[in-house]
C-alpha positions as CSV (number, residue, x, y, z in Angstrom):
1,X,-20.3,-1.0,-3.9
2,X,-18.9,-4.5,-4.0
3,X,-20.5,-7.9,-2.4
4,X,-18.3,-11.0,-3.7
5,X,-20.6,-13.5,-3.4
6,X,-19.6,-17.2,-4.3
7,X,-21.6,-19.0,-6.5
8,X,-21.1,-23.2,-7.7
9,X,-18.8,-24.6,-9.6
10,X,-21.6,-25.5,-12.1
11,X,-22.2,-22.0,-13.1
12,X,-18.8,-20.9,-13.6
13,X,-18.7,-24.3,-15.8
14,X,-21.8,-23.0,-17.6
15,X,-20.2,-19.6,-17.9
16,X,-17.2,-21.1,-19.3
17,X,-18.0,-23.6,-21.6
18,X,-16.6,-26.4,-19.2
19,X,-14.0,-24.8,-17.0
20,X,-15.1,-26.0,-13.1
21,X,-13.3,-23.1,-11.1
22,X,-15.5,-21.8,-8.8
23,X,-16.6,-18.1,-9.8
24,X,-17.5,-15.5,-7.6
25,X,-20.3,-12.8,-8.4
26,X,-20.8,-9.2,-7.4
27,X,-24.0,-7.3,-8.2
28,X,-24.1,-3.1,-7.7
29,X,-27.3,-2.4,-5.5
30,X,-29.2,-0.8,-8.5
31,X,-29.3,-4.3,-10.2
32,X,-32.7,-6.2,-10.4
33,X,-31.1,-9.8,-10.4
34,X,-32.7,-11.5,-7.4
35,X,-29.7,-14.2,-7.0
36,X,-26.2,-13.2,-8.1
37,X,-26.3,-16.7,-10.6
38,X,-28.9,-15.0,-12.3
39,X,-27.0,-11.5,-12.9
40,X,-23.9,-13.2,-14.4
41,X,-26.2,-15.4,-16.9
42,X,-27.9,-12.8,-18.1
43,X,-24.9,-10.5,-18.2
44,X,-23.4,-13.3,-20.6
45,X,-26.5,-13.5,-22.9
46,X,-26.9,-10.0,-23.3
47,X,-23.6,-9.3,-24.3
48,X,-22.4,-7.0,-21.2
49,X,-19.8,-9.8,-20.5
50,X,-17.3,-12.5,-22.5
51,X,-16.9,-16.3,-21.5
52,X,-14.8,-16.9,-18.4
53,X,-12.5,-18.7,-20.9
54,X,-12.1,-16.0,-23.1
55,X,-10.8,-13.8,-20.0
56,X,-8.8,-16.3,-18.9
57,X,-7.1,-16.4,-21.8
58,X,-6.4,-12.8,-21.6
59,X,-5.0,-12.9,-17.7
60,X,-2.5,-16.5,-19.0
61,X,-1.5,-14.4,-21.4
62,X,-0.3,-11.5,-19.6
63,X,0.2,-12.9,-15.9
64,X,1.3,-16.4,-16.2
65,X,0.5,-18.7,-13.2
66,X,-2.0,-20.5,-11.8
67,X,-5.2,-18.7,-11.7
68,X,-7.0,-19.6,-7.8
69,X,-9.4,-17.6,-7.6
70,X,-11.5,-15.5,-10.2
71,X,-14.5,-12.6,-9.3
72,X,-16.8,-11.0,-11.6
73,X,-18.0,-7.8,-10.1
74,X,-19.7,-4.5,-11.1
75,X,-18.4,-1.5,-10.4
76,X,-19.8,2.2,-11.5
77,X,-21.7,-0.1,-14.2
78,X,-19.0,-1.6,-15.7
79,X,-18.4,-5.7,-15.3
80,X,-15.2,-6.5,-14.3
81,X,-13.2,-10.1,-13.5
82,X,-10.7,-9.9,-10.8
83,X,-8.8,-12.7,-11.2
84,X,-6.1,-14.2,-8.1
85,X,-2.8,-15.7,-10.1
86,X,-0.4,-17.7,-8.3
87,X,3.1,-17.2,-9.8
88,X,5.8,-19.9,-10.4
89,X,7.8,-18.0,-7.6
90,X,5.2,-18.4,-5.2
91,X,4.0,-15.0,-5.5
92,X,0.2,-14.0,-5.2
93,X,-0.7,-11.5,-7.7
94,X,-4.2,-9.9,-9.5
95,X,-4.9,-9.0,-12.8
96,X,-8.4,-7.0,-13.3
97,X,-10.0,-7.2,-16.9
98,X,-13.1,-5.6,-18.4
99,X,-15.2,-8.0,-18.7
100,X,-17.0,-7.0,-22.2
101,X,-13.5,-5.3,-23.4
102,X,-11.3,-8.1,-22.5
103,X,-9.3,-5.1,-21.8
104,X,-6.7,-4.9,-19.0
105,X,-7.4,-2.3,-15.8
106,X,-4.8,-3.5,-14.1
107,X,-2.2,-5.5,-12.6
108,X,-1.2,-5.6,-9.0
């Protein structure tokens, strides 16, 4: 089940190494995390999932545009980013990437 919830720009700085887009966080109802902050920390320090930058990096790569909005959610157990590009022509599209992989899921 999916729950975006949006978390500060501080974190997703944190998360990223000094990017300041706002990042929003998804937990799966099994999870333990009291505060959705908490699940993405400690899904970074564990391993379970790479730097925002990194993943950025991936979705420039292979969707070019401006990236406005960027999700982390857990689906089934797996972390995933969704990540909102806006495309020199204007167009509104979404790339989804593992978020341990870096692996592409799909673009829409």
């Amino acid at each position: 089940m999916r729950h975006g919830i949006l978390i500060s720009s501080l974190l997703a700085a944190l998360i990223a190494g000094g990017t300041t887009m706002p990042l929003a966080v998804a937990k799966d109802d099994k999870s333990e995390c009291k505060r959705s902050q908490d699940c993405a920390l400690q899904a970074l320090k564990s391993g379970e999932i790479r730097p925002l930058t990194d993943v950025l990096a991936v979705a420039r790569d292979k969707l070019p545009g401006e990236v406005i909005k960027v999700e982390l959610d857990r689906d089934d157990g797996i972390w995933v980013y969704e990540i909102k590009v806006l495309t020199s022509s204007g167009k509104r599209r979404e790339i989804e990437i593992n978020a341990q992989t870096l692996a592409v899921i799909k673009i829409d």
